[in-house]
C-alpha positions in Angstrom: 16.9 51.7 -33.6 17.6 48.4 -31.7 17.9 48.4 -28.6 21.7 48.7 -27.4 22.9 50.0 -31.2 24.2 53.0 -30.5 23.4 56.4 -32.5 26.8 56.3 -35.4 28.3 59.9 -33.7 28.5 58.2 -30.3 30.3 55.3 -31.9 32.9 57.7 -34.0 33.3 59.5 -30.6 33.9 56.4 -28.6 36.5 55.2 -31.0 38.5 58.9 -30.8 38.1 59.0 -27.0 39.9 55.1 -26.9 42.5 56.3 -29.5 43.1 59.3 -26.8 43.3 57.0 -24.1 45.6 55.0 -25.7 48.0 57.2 -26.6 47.5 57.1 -30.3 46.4 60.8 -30.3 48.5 62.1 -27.5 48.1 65.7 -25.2 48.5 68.3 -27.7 47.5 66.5 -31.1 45.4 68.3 -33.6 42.0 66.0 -33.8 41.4 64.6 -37.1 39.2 67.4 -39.3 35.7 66.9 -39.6 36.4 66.3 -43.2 39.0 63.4 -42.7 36.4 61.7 -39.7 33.8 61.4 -42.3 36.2 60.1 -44.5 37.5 57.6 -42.4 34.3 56.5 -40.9 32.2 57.0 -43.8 29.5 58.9 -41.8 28.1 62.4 -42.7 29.6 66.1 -41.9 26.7 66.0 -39.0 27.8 62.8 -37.6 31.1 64.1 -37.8 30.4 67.4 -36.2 28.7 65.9 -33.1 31.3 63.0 -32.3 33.3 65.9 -32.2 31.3 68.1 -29.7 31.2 65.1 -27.7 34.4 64.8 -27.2 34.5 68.3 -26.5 31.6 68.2 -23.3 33.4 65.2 -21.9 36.9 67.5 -21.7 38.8 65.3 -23.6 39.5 68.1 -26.1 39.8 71.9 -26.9 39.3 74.1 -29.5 41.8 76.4 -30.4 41.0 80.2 -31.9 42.1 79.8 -35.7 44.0 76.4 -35.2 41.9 73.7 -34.9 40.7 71.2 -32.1 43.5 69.2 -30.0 43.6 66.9 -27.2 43.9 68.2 -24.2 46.9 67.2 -20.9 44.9 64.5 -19.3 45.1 66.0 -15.6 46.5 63.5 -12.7 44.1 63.5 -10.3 44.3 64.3 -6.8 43.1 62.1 -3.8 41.4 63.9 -1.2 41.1 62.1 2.0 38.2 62.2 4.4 38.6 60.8 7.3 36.2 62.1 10.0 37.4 65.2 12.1 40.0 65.0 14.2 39.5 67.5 17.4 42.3 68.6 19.0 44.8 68.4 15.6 45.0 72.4 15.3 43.6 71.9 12.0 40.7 72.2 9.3 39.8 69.2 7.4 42.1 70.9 4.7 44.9 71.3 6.6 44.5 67.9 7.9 44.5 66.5 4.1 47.2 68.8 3.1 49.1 67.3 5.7 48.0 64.0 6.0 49.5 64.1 1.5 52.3 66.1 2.1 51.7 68.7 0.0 52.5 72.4 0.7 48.8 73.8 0.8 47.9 77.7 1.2 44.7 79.2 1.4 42.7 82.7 1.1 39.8 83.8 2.7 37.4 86.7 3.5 34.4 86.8 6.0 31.3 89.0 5.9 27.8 89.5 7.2 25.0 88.9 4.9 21.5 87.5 5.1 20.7 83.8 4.9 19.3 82.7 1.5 16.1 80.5 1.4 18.5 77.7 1.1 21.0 78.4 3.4 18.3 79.1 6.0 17.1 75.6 5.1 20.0 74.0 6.0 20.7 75.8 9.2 17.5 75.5 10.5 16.8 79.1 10.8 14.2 81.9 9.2 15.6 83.1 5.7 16.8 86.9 6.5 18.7 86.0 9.4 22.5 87.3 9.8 25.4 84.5 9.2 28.8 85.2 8.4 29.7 84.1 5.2 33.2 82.9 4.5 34.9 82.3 1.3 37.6 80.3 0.7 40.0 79.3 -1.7 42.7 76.5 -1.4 46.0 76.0 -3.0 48.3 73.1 -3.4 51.9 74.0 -3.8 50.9 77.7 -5.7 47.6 75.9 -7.7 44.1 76.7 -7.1 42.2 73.4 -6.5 39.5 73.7 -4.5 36.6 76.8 -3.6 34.5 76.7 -0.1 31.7 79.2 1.0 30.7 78.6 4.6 27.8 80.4 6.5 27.7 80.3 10.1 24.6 81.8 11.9 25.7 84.8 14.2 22.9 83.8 16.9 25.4 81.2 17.4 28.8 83.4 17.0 27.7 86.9 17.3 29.6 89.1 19.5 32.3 85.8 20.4 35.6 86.1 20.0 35.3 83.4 16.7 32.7 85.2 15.2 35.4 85.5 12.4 36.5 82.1 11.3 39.7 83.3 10.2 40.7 86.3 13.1 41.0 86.2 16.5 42.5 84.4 19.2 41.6 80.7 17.4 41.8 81.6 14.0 41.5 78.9 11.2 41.4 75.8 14.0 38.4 74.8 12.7 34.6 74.7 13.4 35.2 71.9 15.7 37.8 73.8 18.3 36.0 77.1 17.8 32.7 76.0 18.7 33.6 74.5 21.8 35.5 77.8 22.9 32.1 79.1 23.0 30.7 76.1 25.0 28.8 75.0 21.8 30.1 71.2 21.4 29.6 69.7 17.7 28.9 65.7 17.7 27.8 65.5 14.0 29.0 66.0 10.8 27.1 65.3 7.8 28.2 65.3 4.5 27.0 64.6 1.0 28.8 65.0 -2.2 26.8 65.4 -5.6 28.2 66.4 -9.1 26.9 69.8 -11.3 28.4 71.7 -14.2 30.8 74.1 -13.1 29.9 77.8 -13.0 32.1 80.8 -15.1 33.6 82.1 -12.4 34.7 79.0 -10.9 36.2 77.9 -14.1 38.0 81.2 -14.2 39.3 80.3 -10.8 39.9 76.8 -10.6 41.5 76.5 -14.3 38.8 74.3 -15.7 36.4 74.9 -18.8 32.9 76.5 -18.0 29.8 73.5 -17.7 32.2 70.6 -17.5 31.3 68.9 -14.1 32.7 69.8 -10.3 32.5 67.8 -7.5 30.6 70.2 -4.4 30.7 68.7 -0.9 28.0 70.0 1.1 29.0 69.9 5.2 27.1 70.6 8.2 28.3 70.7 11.5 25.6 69.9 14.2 25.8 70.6 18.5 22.7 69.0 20.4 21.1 68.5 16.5 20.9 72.2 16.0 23.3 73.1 12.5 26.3 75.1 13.6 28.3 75.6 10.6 27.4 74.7 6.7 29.4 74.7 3.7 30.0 74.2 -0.2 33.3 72.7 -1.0 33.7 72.9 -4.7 36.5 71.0 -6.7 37.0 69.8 -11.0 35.7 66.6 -10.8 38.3 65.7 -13.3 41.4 66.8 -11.2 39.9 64.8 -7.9 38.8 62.0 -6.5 36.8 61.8 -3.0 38.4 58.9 -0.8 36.5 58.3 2.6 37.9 56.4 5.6 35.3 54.7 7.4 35.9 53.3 10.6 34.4 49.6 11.6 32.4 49.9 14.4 
């Protein structure tokens, strides 16, 4: 094949996926059959077949129990703004975002003690075994689930404080920032990098998306004196967001 020709079921797929985005096949249209895309394109049942599973792995559409294949609602995507951490707001970085779009924005969580995975002991600088809470999250905006966190905090750090539990106690939910410093431990660092993998079952389940199309995760770690204080897993579909950061000119 020359280089740059494309295989013929990537071509038949790119032409439904611009008839989708152009609003010739609109939300909720039944795809053309496989019989009436090799017709039209003069291609083969296989061609035909994979064009169409194509469109399927990018999202674009669904199949239907007994029905048929359609396109699916084209979600609007959310902005999530990052824009460093401000101390002293009474806030998590959601609560800050949630504010900061003026959106109603809930959340659930629950806290336990557990061991730290090989992993998460990597990232906290500490031996795999050791005791960290765990926290899980999950976010709503106005009543809609849209984003998952797990957070691990190392209880050599908050063991036996009064913010041992991120989300009980006297500073409940104010943030790593605030509830760190209540225990003399001041953060100066926050790192964060964002990468892309296919979402998991349960987080599908959870967040309303399909199982293995792709979520965005931020992984964040709070640092005081260098030493990891706080990590994290934010998890989000990457085709409902999009990750805006703020950075300041120094």
């Amino acid at each position: 094949m020359p280089f740059g020709e494309q295989p013929a079921y990537l071509r038949v797929a790119g032409d439904l996926r611009q008839k989708i985005v152009d609003g010739v096949l609109p939300p909720h249209t039944r795809l053309p059959s496989q019989a009436r895309i090799r017709e039209e394109y003069g291609v083969s049942d296989t061609v035909a077949l994979e064009a169409r599973k194509v469109l399927m792995a990018e999202g674009l559409v669904e199949g239907r129990s007994g029905s048929g294949t359609y396109v699916r609602e084209r979600p609007v995507q959310r902005r999530i703004a990052r824009a460093g951490f401000r101390t002293g707001a009474g806030a998590t970085p959601f609560r800050q975002e949630q504010s900061d779009e003026k959106v109603k924005g809930t959340w659930e969580s629950s806290s336990e003690q557990d061991e730290a995975s090989e992993a998460i002991a990597d990232r906290l600088r500490i031996r795999p075994g050791e005791r960290v809470m765990r926290t899980r999250y999950l976010f709503r905006t106005e009543g809609e689930p849209v984003m998952l966190s797990t957070s691990w905090e190392p209880l050599e750090v908050t063991g036996r404080t009064p913010v041992m539990l991120p989300e009980e106690g006297p500073l409940a939910g104010r943030g790593v920032v605030e509830r760190m410093a209540a225990i003399d431990v001041i953060v100066d660092n926050v790192v964060e990098e964002v990468g892309a993998r296919p979402g998991l079952a349960e987080e599908a389940m959870v967040l309303g998306g399909v199982p293995g199309h792709s979520v965005l995760v931020i992984s964040r770690t709070y640092y005081a004196g260098g030493r990891p204080v706080e990590t994290a897993d934010v998890v989000m579909l990457a085709d409902r967001h999009r990750i805006a950061y703020h950075l300041p000119v120094k």
